[in-house]
N, C-alpha and C positions, 0 to 999 in steps of 0.2 A: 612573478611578472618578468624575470628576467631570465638568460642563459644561464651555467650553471659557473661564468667565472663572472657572475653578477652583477655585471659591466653592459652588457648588449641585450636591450627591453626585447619582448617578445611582443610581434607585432599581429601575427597573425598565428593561427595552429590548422594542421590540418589532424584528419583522426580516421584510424581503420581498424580495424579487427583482423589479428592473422589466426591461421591456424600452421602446425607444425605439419611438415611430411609426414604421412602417414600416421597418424596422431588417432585415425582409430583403429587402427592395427598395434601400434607400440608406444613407448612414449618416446618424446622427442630426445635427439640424438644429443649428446655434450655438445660433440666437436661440430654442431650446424647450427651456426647461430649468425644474426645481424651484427656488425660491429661498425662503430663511427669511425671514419678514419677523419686527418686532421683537418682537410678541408673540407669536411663537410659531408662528404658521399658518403653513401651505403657499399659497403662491398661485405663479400661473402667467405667467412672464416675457412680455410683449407679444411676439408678431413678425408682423411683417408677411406679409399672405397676397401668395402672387405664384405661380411654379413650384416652388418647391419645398412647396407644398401636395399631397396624394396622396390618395387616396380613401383610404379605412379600411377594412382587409382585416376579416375576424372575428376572427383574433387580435388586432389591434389595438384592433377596437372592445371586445372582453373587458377587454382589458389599459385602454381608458381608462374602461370600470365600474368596473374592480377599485382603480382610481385617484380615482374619485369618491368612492368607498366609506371609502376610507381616510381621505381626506380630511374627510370628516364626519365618521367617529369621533373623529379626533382633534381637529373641533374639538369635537365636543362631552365629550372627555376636558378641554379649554379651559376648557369651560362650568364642568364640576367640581371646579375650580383650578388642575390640575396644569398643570404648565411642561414642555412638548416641546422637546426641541432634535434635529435632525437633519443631513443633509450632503446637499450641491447631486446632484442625478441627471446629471453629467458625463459620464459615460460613454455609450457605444450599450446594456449593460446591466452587469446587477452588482446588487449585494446593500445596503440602506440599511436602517439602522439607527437607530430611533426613541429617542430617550435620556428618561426620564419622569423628573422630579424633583418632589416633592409638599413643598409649601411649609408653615411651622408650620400655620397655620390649618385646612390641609387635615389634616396627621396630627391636630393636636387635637382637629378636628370629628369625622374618621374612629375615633380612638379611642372617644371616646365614645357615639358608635353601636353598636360595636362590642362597647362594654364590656371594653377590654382591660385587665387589670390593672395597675397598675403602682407600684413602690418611690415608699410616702412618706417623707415625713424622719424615722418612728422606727422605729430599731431595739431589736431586744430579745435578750436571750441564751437559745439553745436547750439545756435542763437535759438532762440524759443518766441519770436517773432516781435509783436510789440510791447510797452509796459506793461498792459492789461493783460496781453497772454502772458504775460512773464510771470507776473502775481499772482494769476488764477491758478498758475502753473505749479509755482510753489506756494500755496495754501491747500492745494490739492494733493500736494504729497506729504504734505505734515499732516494730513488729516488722514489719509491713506498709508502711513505709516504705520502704524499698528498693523496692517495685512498685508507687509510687504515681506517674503521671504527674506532670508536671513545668509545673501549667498553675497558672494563679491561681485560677481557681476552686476547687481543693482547699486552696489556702492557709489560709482564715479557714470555716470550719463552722457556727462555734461560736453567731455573729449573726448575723440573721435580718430583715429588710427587713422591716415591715409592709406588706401590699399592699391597694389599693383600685382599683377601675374609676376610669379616667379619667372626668374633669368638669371640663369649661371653668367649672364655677360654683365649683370647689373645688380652683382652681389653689396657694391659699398652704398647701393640706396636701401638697403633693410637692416635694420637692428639685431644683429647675429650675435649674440653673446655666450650663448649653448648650445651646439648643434643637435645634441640629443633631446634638447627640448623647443627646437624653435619649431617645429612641427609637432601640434599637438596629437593625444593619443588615437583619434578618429580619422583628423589627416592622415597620419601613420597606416592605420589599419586599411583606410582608401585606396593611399597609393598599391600597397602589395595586394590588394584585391581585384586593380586593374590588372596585374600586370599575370596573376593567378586565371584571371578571365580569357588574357591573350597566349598563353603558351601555351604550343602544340607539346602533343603524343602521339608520334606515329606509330607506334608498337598497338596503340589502342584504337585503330582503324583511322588513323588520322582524322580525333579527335579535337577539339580546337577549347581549353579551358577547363579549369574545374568545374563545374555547372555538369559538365557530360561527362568527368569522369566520377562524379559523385550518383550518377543518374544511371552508370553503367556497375557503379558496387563495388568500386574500386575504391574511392573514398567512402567513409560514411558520415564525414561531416568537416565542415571549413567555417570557421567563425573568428573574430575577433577577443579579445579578452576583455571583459570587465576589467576596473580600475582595481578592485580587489573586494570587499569583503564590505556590504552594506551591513552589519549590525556586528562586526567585528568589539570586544572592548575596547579594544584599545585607543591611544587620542590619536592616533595616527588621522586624519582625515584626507577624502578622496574624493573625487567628483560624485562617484555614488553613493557614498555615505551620505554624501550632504545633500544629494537629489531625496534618497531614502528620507532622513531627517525633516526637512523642509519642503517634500513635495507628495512624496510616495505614502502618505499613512492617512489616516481618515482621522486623526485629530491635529489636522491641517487644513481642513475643510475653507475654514473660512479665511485664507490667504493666496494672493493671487500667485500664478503659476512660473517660476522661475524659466521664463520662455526662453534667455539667452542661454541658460547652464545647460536645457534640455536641448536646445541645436548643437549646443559645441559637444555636449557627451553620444546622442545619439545620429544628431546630422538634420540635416535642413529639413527634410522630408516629414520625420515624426515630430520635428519642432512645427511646423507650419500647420501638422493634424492638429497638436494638443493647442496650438494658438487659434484654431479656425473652433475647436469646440470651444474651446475660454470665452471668447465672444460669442456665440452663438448662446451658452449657459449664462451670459451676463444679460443678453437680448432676452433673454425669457424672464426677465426678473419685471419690466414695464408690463410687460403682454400679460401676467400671471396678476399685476395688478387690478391692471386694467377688467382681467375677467371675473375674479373675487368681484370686482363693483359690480358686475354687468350681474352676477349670479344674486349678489344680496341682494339690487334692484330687486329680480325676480323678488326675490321671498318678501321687501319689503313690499311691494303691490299685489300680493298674490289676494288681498284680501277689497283691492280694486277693483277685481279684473271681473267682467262683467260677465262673459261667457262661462268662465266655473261656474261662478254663482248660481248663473240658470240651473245648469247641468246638478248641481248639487240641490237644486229646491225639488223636494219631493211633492210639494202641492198639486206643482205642476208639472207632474210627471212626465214623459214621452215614453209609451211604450213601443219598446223595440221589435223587430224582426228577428225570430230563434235564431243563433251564432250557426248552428248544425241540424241537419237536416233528422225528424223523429224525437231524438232523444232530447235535443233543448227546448226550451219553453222561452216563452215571450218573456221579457226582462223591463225593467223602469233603468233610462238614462239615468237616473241619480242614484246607483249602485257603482256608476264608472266614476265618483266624484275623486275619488284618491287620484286617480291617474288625470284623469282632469287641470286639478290644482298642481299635481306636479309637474306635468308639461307646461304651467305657467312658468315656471322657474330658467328654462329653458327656449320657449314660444314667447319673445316678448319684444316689442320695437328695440329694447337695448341691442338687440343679436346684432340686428340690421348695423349697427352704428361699430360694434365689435366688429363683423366682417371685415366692412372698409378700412376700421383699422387695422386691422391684419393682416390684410394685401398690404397695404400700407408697409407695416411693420416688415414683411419677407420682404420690400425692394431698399429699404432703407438698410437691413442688415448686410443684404448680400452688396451693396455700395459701400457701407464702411467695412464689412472685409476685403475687398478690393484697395480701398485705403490704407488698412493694417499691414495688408501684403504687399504692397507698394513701399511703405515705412520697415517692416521686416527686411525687405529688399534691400533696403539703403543701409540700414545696419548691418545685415549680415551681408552683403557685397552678393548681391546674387544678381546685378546686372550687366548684362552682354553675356550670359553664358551659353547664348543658343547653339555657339556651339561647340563646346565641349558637350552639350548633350546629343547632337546629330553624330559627334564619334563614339559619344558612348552605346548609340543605339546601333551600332556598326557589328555588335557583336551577336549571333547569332545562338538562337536556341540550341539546345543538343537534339533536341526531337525534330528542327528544321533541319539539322546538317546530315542527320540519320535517313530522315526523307529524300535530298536531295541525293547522298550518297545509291540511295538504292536505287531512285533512277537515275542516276548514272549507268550503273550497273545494267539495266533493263536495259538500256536505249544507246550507249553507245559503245565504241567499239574498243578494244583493248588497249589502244596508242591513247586513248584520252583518260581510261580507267589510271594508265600510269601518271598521267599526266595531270590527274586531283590526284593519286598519293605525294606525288613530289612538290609541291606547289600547296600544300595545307595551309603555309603560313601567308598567303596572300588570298584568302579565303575571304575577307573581306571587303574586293574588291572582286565579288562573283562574273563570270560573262553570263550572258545572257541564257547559255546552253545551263547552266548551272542551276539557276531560280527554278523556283517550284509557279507554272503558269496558272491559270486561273482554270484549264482543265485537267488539272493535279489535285486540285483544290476543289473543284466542283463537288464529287462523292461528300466531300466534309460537308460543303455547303447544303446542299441537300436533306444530308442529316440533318445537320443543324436545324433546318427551316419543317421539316419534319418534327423532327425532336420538339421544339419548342409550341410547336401549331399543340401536338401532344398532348402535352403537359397544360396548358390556358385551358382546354379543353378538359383534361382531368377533373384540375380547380372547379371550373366551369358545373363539373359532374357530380363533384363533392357538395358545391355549394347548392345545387337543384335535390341532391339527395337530402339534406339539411333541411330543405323546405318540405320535403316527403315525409320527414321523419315529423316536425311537426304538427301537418294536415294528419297523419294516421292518431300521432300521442294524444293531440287535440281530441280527435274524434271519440279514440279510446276511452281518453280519461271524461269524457262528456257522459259517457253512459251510465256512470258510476255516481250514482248521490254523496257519496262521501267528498270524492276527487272532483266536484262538478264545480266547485265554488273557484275553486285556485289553479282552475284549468291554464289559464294565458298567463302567470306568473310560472306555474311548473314549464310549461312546453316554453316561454322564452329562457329561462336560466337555464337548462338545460341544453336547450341551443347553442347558446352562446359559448358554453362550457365546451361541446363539441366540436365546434369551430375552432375555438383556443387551441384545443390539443391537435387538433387535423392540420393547424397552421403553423404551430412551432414543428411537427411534423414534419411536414411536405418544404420548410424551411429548410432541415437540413439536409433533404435529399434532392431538392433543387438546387443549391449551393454546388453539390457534390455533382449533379447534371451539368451545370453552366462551366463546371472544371473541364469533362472528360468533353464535350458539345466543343470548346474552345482549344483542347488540346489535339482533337480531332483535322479542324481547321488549319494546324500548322502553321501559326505564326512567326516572322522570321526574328521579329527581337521582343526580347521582355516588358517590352514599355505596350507594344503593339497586342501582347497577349494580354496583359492587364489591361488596358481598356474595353478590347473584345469580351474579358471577361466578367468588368464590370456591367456592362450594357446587357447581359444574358443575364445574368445574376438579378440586377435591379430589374427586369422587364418580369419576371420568371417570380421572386419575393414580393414586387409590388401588385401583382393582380391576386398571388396568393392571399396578401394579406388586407386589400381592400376589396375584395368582388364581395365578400358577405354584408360590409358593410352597404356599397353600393346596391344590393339588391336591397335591403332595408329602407333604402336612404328614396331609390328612383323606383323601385319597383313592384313591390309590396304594396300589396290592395290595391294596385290600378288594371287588375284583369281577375276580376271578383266577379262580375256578373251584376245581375238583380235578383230580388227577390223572384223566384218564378221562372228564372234565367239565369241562373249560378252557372258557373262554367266549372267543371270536374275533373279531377286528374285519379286516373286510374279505375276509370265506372264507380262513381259513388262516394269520393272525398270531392269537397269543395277547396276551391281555392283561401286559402288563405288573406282573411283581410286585418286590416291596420285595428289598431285600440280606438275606443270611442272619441277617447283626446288628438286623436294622430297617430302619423306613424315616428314623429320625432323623439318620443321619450323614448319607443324602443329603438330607435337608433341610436339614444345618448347612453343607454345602456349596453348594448353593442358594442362602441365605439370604446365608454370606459372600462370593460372588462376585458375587452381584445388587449388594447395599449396598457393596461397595468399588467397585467395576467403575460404579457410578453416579456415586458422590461421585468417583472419581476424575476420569473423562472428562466428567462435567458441571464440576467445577471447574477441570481443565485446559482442555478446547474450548469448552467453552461460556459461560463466567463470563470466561476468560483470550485465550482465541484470537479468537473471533468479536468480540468488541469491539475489539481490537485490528484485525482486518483490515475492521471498519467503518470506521473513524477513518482506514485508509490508504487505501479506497476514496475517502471522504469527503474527503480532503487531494488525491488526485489530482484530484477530480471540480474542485475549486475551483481549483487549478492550468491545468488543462484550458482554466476557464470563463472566468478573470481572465486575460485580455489586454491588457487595459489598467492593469492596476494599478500604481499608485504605488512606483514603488522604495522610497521612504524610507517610506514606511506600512508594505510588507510588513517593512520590518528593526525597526519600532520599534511592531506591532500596538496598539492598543487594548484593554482590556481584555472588553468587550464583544465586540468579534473573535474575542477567544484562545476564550471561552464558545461563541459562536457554531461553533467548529469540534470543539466535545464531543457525546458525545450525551446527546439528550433524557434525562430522567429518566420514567419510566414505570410508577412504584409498586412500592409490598413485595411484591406479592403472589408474585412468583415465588422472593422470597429467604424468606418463610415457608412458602411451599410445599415447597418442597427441607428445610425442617428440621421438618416436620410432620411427611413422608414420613420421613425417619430417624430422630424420636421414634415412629414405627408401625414399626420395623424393630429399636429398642430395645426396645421395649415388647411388642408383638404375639407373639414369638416368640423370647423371650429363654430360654426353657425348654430351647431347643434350640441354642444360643449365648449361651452368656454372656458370650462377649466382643466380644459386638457393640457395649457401651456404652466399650468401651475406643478401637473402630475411630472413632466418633464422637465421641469426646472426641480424637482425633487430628485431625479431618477438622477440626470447630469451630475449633481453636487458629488453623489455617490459614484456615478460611472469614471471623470474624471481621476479619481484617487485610486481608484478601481484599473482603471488604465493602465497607471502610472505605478501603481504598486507591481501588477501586472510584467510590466516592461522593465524593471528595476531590479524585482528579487525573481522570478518565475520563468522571463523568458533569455537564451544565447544573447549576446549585444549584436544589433543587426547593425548591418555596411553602412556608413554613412552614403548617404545619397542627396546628392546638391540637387536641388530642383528651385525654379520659382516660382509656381502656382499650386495650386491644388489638382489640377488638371480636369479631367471631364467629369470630375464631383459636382464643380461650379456650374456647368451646363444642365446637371442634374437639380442642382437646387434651383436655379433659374428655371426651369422647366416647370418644376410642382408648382414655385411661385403665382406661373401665370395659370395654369390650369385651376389651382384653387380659387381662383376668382372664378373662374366658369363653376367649379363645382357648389361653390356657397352660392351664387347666385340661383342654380338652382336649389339647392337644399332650401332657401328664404321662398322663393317661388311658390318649388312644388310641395317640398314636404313639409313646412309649417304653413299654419293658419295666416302667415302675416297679409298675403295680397287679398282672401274672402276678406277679410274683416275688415280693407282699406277698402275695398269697395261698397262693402255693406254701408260703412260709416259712411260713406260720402256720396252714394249712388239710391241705395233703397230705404235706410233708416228716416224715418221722419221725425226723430228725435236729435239724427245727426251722433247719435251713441251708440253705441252696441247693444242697446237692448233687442230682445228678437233676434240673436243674432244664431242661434242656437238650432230656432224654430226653422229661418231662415235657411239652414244645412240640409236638413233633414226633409227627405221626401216621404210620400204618403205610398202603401201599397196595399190592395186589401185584400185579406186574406183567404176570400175565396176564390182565388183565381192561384193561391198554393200548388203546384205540383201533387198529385196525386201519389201518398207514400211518405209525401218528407215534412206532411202536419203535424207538430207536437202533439206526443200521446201521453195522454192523460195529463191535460195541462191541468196545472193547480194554482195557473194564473185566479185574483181575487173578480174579476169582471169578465164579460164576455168581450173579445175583442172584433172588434170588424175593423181597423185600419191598423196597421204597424207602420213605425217609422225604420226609414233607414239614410244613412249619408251620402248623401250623393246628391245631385242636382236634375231630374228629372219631371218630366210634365204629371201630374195627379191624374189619378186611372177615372176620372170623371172631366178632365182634357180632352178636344178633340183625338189626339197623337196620346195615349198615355202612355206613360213608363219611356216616351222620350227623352234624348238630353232638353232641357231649356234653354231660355234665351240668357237665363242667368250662369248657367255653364260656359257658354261661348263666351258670353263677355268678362268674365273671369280668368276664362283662359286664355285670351286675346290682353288680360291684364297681366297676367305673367309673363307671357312671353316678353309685353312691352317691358316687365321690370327686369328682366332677362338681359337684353338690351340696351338697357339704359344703364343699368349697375354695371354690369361688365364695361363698359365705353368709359362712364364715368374712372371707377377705380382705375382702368387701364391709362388715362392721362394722368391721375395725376400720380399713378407707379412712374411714368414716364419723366412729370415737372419732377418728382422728387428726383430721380435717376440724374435729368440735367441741373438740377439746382446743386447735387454734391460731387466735385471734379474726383474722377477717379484717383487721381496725385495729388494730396494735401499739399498745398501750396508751399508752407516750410519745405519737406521735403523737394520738392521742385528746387527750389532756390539752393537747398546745399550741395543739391548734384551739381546746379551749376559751377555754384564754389569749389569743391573738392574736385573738378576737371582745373578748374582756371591754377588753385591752390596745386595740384599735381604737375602741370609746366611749369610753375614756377619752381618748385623742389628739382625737378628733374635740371631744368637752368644749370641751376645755385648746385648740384653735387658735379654737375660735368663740368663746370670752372673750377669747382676745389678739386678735381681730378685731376684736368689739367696744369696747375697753377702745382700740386704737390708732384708732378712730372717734371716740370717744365726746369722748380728750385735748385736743384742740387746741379742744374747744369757749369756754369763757371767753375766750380770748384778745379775741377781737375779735367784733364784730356777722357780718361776714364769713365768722367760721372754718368756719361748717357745711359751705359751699361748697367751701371748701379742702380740708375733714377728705373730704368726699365726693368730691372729686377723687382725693386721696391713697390713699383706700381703695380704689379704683378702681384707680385704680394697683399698688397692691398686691395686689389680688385680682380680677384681667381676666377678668369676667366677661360684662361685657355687651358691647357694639358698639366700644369704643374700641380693645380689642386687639386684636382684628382687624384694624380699620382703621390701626391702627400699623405692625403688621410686615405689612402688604399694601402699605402707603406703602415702609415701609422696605425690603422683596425688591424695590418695583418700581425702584429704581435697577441692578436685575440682571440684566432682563430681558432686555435686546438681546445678541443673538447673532450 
């Protein structure tokens, strides 16, 4: 963790790969080797030219650019105080590892730039509002004890650290008692990561930042250090040990997530993810109730329910209409009783009453995370920083300055070409000539709008093929008396299974599209491509992974035909229509083997396996490489080493992705599953830990990154929110039975019951008006038939209009729409009353901002009187004293040139390495 005179932390590393001159012609020379000299630089050991001089192949001359390159960054990393320390390039090749440590002067300068917050010397105590919230307050955390991690940050709540932005002019308002630790390990690693983002490399086409020169192969990696050794023996403890211990393992399950230790060790950013799932995984726990009820309802009434019953009475049979045209034969409705009964469990007035709470539930969640983040806010000091984030977005892509560089290049003329080399470090204040315009960008744009048209259309291709695949399987397995019975059970699970693998599929290669589609594009800052390429991403995963659903759900069986009039795909397959009970159980079937069958094999292969058999790739390739390495180095690693052989960190976006998608798989279509929030409150307890283990032992430790929001995630969830109300509303509408059977009940029954209600579905057709060709042959039906029934709402072929819709059609379907209508208006207010009934700013919180502004002028007062008043004292003494008093105060509040120049005097007794 530190240099190697043990004294100066290492705050940041960079890491490359050399190779020696000519290294596949000979082996490398003694007398050419890297050596540290005392301040810090690279320079190049003399040796004498003789025979073992060699021409310089192109590999080599690359390798000694990519070696000049370095070399100027680091020193002009020199120039901007920081201290390198490094290791001799001994070997023929091998991997070196730059060690960055940033001296007081430099964290102080860089804070203040910065504007980073930080703990003055007063604290104040945070009130918990009136008696009753005070009590409730603390009875709720002795009873929640037992599941409170076990870290020091939850120890003390109660006090509260004034915070102010660093200021070297207003050093005697903070509490400085260690300069090597008053900025912790994260602060530390931030600041030298700005400052690694802003230094040029002219030698490397006037470059601007590591980001482009690790993208150019000059570096091949820049990270932070972990605190050291999560499962180390020894007692030594660290932030990650004790993250590992109390957060990162799955026999922690049932304790709440050390939110404060996970922002201070990895930064606001991943603290606000793992705080936005913590809630999200607590809100599944009512919903997950709530549907258990709604599901047991079903099974207790199943034996109520008045329309199975029919369906299931074989007295009163209803013979059917053959499913396939030849080879099926006329069927009795009460062979479909299974599926019947079971789509009670799901088809039942509870759903209705679950929807609304469900809308419900998404506007109430996404309001108290807005309150959490609002209280996270207040805690960790994340307010006013709009803009320190407008300069931090100031920094440009390496793929943007590469672009702009080459038109340059094209478009202008020599006196300007010179005039961006000399001028690189004002590069972020572009003229206008400089920007890439909107027809530089067009080509991308186009792609893109292409590209994506594509691929919906692909899905779109996949999912019509799926349907292909079952009208033929269907057909096929009809023909066969063995396979005839289990036809619509084989061709749906097999479907579905289909769908599964074409979806995790087409998952990772849309990912990998929405990458190159946005890198195409050329956006000018990081924040600006990570949005572009969240919206590509989610627009690209979410139609892959609900269009099968949605065809099931809206589209399935509503362009069947009639008997006599089937409509056919491919001369001679019929359309495929819904099960005698609906088309909602196979939807709920659908829905729950898509959303397990994801979360599972994306959490087991993809989250668990393929990182794992990187890391043994990764461990061989280095075994492989390292022929020369140090016995005693490989037994006793470095900590930078052990980092080095983790992988990269690579942002949230695919760990909110994945829980976006399962709150659209909650939400979207919970009318028809209501135990999908149950499936998800399972998968989370796991993914959490899973996360966390993830990020702790497996992945580099990523930049800390201050943010306050979650950014265009929350637009996103906001988004599904309200479209699941349109989508349940239809799913109650059109795909369950619930609006026939409210009209039946209260329009045509004359018992005002559902009896008849069955009858009531089901139209007449007679079967000699059959199509010639598609008559069951050799029926071995028990009676002669003359009428079949089938579903649908149509006038009786003894009707003036036969095989018309009826009047009972139209007025069913005029009842949908109206419930269409009404449900959606409704839910949508009172999404809205709940929305305004909870203030975005929990009121405590409101009131201690106010306090901690009022409480901060009064600190600031009270230290500028004892400032002055400790100036002012030693005056009468002597003719002299002013001199003294202004020394002294100087001394006590380092503001101008002398502190600097103290502890630059005093690190430089450190410097030789």
């Amino acid at each position: 963790m530190h240099f190697h005179d043990n004294q100066r932390k290492v705050d940041y590393v960079l890491a490359y790969h050399y190779r020696k001159r000519g290294m596949h012609l000979a082996q490398g020379f003694p007398g050419h080797s890297l050596a540290i000299v005392s301040n810090g630089e690279t320079g190049k050991e003399p040796h004498a030219g003789g025979p073992g001089d060699i021409e310089l192949g192109p590999l080599d001359a690359l390798e000694e650019e990519r070696k000049e390159q370095r070399e100027e960054f680091e020193h002009n990393l020199m120039e901007a105080g920081l201290e390198l320390e490094k290791d001799l390039e001994s070997k023929s090749q091998g991997s070196v590892f730059v060690r960055i440590h940033a001296p007081w002067q430099v964290l102080a300068r860089e804070a203040e730039f910065l504007k980073i917050k930080v703990p003055t010397k007063k604290m104040y105590e945070i009130k918990a509002g009136g008696s009753i919230a005070k009590k409730f307050s603390a009875a709720l955390q002795k009873l929640s004890s037992p599941l409170q991690p076990r870290v020091p940050e939850h120890s003390n709540n109660k006090m509260k650290n004034l915070s102010y932005p660093f200021s070297r002019e207003k050093m005697y308002l903070y509490n400085i008692q260690e300069k090597d630790t008053f900025f912790d390990n994260a602060t530390r690693s931030r600041i030298v990561h700005e400052i690694l983002k802003r230094t040029a490399c002219s030698r490397a086409n006037n470059t601007m930042g590591i980001n482009s020169l690790i993208a150019n192969n000059i570096y091949e990696a820049a990270y932070p250090l972990h605190d050291g050794e999560y499962n180390s023996p020894e007692d030594d403890m660290n932030d990650r040990k004790l993250l590992y211990q109390e957060w990162a393992r799955y026999g922690v399950f049932y304790k709440f997530q050390p939110i404060d230790l996970i922002r201070k060790y990895f930064g606001e950013k991943i603290g606000l993810y793992f705080a936005w799932l913590g809630l999200y995984t607590s809100f599944l726990i009512p919903s997950s109730v709530i549907g258990v009820i709604v599901f047991l309802y079903g099974c207790a009434t199943i034996e109520e329910d008045i329309p199975s019953r029919e369906m299931c009475d074989q007295q009163n049979a209803f013979i059917m209409c053959p499913l396939c045209d030849k080879s099926c034969d006329y069927w009795n409705l009460s062979s479909a009783c299974g599926t019947a009964r079971a789509s009670h469990l799901f088809d039942n007035p509870a759903t209705v009453f679950f929807s609304i709470f469900m809308a419900l539930w998404a506007t109430m969640f996404l309001e108290n995370w807005k309150r959490l983040q609002m209280r996270l806010g207040y805690f960790w000091d994340l307010t006013g920083i709009e803009e320190e984030e407008e300069r931090a977005q100031e920094h440009s892509r390496p793929e943007y300055e590469t672009k702009v560089r080459e038109k340059m290049l094209k478009e202008s003329n020599k006196s300007a070409v010179q005039k961006l080399e000399t001028n690189t470090t004002e590069s972020g204040h572009e003229d206008d000539e400089d920007k890439l315009t909107w027809k530089d960008r067009f080509p991308g744009y186009l792609m893109n709008f292409a590209s994506i048209l594509f691929m919906i259309a692909l899905t779109f291709s996949i999912v019509f093929g799926v349907i292909v695949y079952r009208i033929t399987t269907a057909a096929a397995l009809s023909l066969n008396k063995a396979t005839r019975s289990n036809v619509r059970v084989t061709v749906t699970a097999t479907a579905v299974i289909i769908n599964l693998v074409v979806i995790l599929i087409l998952d990772e290669i849309y990912g990998a599209v929405a990458k190159w589609l946005t890198k195409i594009e050329v956006p000018k800052t990081e924040q600006t491509f990570e949005e572009r390429l969240i919206l590509k991403a989610f627009l690209l995963k979410f139609v892959n992974a609900y269009s099968p659903i949605f065809y099931v759900a809206f589209f399935k069986g509503r362009f069947v035909g009639r008997p006599g009039s089937y409509v056919y795909v491919f001369d001679g397959y019929r359309m495929e229509e819904c099960a005698p009970g609906g088309c909602l159980m196979e939807l709920c079937i659908q829905l729950s083997i898509i959303m397990l069958g994801k979360q599972l094999i994306q959490n087991n292969i993809f989250e668990i396996g393929v990182p794992k058999l990187k890391k043994l790739f990764r461990k061989l390739k280095d075994e492989t490489e390292a022929g020369e390495t140090d016995s005693a180095h490989s037994k006793h690693p470095e900590q930078w080493d052990l980092d080095y052989s983790l992988e990269p960190y690579t942002g949230l976006t695919p760990e909110y992705m994945e829980m976006i998608i399962q709150f659209g798989f909650v939400t979207l279509f919970v009318a028809s599953f209501p135990l999908a929030p149950v499936f998800a409150l399972l998968n989370n307890v796991i993914e959490v830990r899973l996360d966390a283990k993830k990020f702790v032992t497996e992945l580099r430790r990523p930049d800390a990154v201050r943010t306050k929001d979650i950014g265009i995630w929350f637009d996103i969830l906001s988004g599904i929110g309200k479209f699941s109300v349109i989508s349940n509303a239809f799913v109650i509408a059109i795909t369950s039975d619930f609006i026939p059977r409210l009209v039946y009940q209260y329009s045509y029954s004359h018992s005002g019951t559902l009896h008849g209600f069955v009858n009531h579905t089901l139209s007449f057709f007679n079967v000699s008006q059959l199509k010639e060709g598609t008559q069951p042959e050799n029926s071995q039906f028990d009676q002669e038939v003359q009428f079949c029934r089938f579903k649908d709402y149509r006038e009786p072929p003894w009707a003036p209009n036969p095989y018309e819709f009826s009047k009972q059609y139209w007025f069913i379907l005029s009842a949908r729409l109206a419930f269409v209508i009404i449900f959606q208006n409704l839910v949508m207010f009172l999404s809205v009353l709940v929305d305004w009934m909870i203030p975005d700013i929990p009121t405590d919180i409101s009131d201690q901002i106010k306090k901690e502004k009022s409480l901060l002028v009064d600190f600031f007062l009270k230290e500028e009187h004892e400032k002055l008043k400790l100036m002012d004292e030693p005056a009468p003494r002597s003719p002299g004293g002013g001199d003294r008093s202004r020394s002294r105060a100087a001394s006590s509040a380092p503001s101008g040139q002398s502190q600097p120049g103290s502890v630059m005097s005093s690190g430089s007794q450190h410097t030789n390495v």
